[in-house]
C-alpha distance (Angstrom), angle and dihedral (degrees) to the residues before:
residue distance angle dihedral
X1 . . .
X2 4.12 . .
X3 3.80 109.3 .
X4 3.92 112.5 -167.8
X5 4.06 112.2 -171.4
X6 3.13 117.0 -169.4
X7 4.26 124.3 -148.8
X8 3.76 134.9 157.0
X9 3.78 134.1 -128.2
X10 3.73 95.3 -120.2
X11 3.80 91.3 113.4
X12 3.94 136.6 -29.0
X13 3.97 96.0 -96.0
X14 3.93 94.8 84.6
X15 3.47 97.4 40.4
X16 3.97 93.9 53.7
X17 3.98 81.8 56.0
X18 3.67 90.9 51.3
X19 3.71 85.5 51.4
X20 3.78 96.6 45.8
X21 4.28 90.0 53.1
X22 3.76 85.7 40.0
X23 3.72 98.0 49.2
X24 4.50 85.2 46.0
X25 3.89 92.3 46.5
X26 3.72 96.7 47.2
X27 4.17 89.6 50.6
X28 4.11 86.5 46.9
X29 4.16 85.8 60.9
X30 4.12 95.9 -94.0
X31 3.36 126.2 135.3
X32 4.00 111.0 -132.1
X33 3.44 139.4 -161.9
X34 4.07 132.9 -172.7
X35 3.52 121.9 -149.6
X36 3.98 137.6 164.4
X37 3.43 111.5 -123.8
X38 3.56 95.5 -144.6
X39 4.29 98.2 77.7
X40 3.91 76.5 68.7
X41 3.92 89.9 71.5
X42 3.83 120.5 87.7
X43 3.63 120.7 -106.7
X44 3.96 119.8 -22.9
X45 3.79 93.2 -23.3
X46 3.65 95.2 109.0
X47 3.46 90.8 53.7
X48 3.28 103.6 46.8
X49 3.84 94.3 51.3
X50 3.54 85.3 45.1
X51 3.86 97.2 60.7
X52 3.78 95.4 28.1
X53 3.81 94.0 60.2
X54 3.85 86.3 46.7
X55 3.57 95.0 47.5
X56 4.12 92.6 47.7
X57 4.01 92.4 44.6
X58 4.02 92.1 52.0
X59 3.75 99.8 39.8
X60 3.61 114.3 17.8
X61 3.73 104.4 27.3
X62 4.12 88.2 154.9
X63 3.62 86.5 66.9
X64 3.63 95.1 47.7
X65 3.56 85.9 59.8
X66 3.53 96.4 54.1
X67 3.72 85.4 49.3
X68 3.59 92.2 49.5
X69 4.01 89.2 57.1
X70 3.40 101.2 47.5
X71 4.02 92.9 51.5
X72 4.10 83.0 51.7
X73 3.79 88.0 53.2
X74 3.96 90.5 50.5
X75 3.37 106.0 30.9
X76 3.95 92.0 -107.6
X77 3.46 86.6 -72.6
X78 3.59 95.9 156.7
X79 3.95 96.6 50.8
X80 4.56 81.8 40.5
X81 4.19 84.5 59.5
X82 3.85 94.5 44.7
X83 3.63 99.6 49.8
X84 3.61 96.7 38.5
X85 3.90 85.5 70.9
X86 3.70 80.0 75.6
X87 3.50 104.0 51.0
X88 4.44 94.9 93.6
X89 3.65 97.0 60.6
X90 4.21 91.9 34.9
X91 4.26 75.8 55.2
X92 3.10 93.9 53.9
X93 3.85 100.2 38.6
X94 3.84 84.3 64.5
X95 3.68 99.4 41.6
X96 4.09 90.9 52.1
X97 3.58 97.2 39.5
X98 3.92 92.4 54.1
X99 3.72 97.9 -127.1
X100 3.52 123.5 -178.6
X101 3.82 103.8 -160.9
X102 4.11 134.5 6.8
X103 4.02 124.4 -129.9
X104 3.47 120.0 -167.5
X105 3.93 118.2 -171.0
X106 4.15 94.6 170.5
X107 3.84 125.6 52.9
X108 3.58 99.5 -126.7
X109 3.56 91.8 58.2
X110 3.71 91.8 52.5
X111 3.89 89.8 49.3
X112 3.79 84.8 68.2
X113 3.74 93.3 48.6
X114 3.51 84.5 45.9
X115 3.63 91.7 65.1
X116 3.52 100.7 42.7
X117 3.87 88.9 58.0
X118 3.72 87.6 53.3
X119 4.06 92.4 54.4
X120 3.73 91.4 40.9
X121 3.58 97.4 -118.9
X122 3.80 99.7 121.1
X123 3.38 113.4 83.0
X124 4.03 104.4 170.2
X125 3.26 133.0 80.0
X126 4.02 116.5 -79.4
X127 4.12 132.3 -150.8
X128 3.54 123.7 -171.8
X129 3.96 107.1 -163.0
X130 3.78 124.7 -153.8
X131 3.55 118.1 -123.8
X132 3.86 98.8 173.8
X133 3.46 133.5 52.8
X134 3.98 95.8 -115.6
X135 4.06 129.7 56.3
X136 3.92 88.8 -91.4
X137 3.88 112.5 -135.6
X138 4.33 109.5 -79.4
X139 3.85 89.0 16.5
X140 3.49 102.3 110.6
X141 3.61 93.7 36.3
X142 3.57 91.6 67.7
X143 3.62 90.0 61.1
X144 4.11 103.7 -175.0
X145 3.71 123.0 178.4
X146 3.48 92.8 -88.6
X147 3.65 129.9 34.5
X148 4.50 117.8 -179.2
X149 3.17 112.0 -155.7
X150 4.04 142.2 -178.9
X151 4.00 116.1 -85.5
X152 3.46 108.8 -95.9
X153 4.05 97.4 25.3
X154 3.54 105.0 97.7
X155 3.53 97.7 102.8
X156 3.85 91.6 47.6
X157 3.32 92.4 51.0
X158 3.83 99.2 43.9
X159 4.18 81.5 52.9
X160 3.42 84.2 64.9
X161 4.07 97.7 60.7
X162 3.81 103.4 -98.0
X163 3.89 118.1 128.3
X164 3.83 113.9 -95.8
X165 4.19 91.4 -131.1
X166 4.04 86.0 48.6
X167 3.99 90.4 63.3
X168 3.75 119.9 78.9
X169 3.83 119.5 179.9
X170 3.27 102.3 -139.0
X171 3.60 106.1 141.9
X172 4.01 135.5 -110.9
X173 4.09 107.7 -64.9
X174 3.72 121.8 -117.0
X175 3.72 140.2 171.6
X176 3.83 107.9 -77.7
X177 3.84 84.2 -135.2
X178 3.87 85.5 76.1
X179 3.83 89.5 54.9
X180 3.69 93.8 62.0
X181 3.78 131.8 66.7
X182 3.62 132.2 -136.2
X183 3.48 111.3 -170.1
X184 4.06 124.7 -95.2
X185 3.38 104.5 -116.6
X186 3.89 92.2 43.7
X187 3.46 90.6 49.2
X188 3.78 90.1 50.8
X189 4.13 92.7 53.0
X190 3.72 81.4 53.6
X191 3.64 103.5 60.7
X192 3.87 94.4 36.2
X193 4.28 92.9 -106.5
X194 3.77 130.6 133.7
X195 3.52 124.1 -88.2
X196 3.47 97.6 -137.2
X197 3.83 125.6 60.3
X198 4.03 139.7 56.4
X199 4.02 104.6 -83.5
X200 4.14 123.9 -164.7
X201 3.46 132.5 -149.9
X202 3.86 113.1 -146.3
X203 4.16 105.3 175.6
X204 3.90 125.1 145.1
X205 3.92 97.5 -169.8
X206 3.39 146.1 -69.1
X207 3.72 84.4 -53.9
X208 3.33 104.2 54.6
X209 3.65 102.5 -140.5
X210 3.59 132.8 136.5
X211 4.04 125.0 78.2
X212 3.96 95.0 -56.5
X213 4.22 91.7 141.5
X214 3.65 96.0 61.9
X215 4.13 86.7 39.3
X216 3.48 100.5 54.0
X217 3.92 90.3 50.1
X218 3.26 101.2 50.2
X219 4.31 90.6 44.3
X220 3.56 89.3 49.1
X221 3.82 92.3 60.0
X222 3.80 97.6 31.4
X223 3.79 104.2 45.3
X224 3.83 126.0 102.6
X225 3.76 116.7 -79.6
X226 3.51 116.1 -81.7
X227 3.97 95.1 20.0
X228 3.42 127.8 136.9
X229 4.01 132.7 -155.7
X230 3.72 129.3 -157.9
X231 3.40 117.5 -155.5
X232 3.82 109.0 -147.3
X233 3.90 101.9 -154.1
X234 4.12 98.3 177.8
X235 3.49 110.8 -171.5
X236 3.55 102.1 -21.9
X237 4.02 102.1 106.9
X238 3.79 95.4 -173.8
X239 3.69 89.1 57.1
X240 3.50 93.0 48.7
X241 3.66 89.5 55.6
X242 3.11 99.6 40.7
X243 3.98 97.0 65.1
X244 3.73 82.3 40.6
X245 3.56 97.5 66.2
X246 4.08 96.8 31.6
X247 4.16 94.9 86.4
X248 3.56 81.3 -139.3
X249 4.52 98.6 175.5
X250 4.25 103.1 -111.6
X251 3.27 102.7 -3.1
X252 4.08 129.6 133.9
X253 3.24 123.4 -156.7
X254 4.00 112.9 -158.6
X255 3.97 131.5 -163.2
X256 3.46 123.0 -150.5
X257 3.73 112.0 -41.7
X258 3.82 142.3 169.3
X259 3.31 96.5 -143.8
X260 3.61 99.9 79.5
X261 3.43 83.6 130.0
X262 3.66 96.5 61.1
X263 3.66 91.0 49.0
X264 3.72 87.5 66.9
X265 3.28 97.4 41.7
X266 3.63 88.5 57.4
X267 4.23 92.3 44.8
X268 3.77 143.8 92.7
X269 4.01 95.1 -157.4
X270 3.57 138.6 3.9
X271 4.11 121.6 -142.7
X272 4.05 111.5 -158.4
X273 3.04 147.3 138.0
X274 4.01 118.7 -106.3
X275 3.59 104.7 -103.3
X276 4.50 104.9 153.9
X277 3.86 88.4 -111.1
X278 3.79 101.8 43.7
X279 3.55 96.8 41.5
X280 4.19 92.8 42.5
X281 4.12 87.8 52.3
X282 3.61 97.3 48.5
X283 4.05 90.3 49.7
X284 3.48 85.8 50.2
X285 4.06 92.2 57.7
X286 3.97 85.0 45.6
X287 3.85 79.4 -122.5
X288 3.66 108.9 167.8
X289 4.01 111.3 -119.7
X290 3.90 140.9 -143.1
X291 4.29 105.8 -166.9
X292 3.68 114.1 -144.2
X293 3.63 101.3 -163.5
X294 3.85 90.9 -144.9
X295 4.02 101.8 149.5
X296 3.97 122.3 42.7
X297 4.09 115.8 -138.3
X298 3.42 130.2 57.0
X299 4.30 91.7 -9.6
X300 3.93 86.4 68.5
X301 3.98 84.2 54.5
X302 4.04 84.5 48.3
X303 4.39 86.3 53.2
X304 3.50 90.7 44.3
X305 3.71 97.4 54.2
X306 3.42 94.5 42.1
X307 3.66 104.9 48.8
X308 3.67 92.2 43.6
X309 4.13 90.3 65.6
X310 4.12 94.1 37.2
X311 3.64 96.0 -106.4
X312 4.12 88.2 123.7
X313 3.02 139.4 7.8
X314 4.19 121.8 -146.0
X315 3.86 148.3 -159.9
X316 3.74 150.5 162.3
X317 3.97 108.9 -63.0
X318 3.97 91.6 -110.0
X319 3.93 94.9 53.4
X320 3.72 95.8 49.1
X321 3.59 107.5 85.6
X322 4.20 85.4 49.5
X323 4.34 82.0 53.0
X324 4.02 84.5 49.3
X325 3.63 97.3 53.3
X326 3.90 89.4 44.2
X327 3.68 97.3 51.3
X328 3.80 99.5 48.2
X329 3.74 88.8 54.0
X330 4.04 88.5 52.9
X331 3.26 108.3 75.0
X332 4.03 100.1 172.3
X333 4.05 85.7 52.9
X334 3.79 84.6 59.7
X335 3.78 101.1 50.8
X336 3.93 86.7 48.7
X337 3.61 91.0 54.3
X338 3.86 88.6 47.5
X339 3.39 86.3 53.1
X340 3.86 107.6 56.8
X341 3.69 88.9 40.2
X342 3.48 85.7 67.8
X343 3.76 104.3 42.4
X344 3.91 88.5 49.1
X345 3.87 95.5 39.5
X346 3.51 114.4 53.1
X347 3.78 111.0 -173.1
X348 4.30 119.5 -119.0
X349 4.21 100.4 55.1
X350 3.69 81.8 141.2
X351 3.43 90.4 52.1
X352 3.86 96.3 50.5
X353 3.56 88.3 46.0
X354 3.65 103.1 54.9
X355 4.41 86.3 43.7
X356 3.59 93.8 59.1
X357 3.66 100.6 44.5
X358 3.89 91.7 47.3
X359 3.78 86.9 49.9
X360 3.53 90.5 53.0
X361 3.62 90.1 49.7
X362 3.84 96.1 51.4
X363 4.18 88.2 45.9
């Protein structure tokens, strides 16, 4: 069995859920491969959505929002038309590599699929995967073979015009390293931290971008005595330096790392914003979370949806190093938080994911 997935380099979320599936398939006897859908666009297109989309997320996330609303309105028909100029050499991609069945974990990877389905010239199996929790604007339209969703978001999804045996709720992908535990003290030897002390994450994706500056100062004067917060910067350098350089008292300030999971390990609370991925790996650490509702779209979906079940809790940037401070010193708050993340989380989505499309494949 040949399983393409299909991501997109418009941040690392998606393409840790590619990995996840990838990582599942390849243990259940499939052979996998991980490609960004973008190289299938002509010219510089790729790259230009590529950087654009960064560029708009970091430093203008109000206009993303606005973006994010209009596409709702229209069924992302602009973004549809775009990547559907991609769709001929994605075809044939699939056709010469012999696949056997198409996984798409980003939306405007599954607008190409989309397209091919329309021509008739895709004639494998097809999975769109949800990386949000919300039916993201053109996601049902696409309407592939197979469509994984969140647990609980069947109906929603279904509203949206997809076919109720299409929709599996299998829950959002993550690396299975955030499924395991290494203990905190172990974890703490690791990344050169002390042993003793409460220690917060604040991280808003592999980008970096919300208003972590004026965060971290305010949490490193307002948290509990003794605390410590680590500022995980991802890619974004000027961040990174930025904390460096502030003298800020107990404070971390971490580049791009793949130990993200170790991190939480080592941690008492994680602050983030709700991207799918972020928000789906903390829950599966049973990390307790603070929201910073940074970037308006589908991530205000993502707050929603977790708030509403206890898996976070949320508030305006300026009152949420006060909310820090009061939820490390609560410990039954904590446990209850614990708790819901794992009644609406089960653990193995990758798992599912990779069973059903193999199944699929085998008929």
């Amino acid at each position: 069995m040949k399983l393409l997935i299909l991501t997109c380099s418009t941040g690392g979320g998606h393409t840790s859920a590619a990995k996840a599936i990838a990582q599942a398939a390849t243990e259940a006897g499939a052979e996998c491969r991980i490609v960004d859908a973008l190289r299938f666009l002509p010219g510089v297109d790729g790259k230009v959505i590529s950087h654009g989309h960064t560029f708009v997320y970091r430093h203008l996330p109000a206009l993303f929002g606005v973006g994010y609303r209009r596409e709702q309105r229209s069924g992302a028909n602009v973004f549809r038309m775009e990547c559907s100029r991609g769709a001929r050499s994605l075809g044939m991609y699939i056709s010469d590599g012999g696949y056997d069945a198409v996984v798409s974990v980003h939306i405007f990877a599954s607008f190409m699929l989309a397209k091919l389905r329309e021509k008739g010239k895709l004639n494998v199996p097809t999975a769109n995967v949800a990386t949000d929790y919300t039916c993201s604007p053109g996601f049902a339209e696409c309407d592939l073979d197979m469509n994984f969703v969140p647990h609980g978001l069947a109906d929603e999804f279904e509203s949206y015009g997809l076919e109720r045996e299409h929709i599996l709720e299998t829950g959002i992908p993550v690396a299975r390293s955030f499924g395991e535990h290494m203990p905190r003290q172990l974890a703490r030897e690791v990344l050169n931290l002390p042993g003793e002390g409460q220690l917060v994450l604040l991280m808003c994706g592999a980008m970096g971008c919300g208003p972590m500056e004026e965060l971290a100062a305010e949490l490193s004067h307002q948290l509990p005595d003794g605390a410590m917060l680590a500022v995980l910067c991802g890619t974004n350098s000027r961040l990174q330096e930025a904390i460096t350089t502030s003298g800020l008292k107990n404070v971390y300030a971490v580049g791009f790392t793949k130990r993200v999971s170790t991190w939480m390990d080592a941690a008492d609370l994680m602050i983030s914003k709700p991207g799918g991925s972020t928000s789906s790996e903390t829950m599966a650490k049973r990390l307790p979370m603070i929201i910073i509702n940074a970037v308006p779209g589908c991530e205000t979906k993502n707050l929603e949806y977790l708030t509403q079940r206890g898996c976070a809790l949320s508030a305006p940037t300026e009152e949420i190093p006060a909310l820090a401070h009061e939820l490390l010193l609560s410990p039954d708050k904590i446990e209850s938080m614990r708790a819901n993340m794992e009644r609406y989380f089960p653990q193995g989505a990758a798992e599912r994911i990779s069973s059903a499309v193999i199944k699929r494949i085998q008929g």
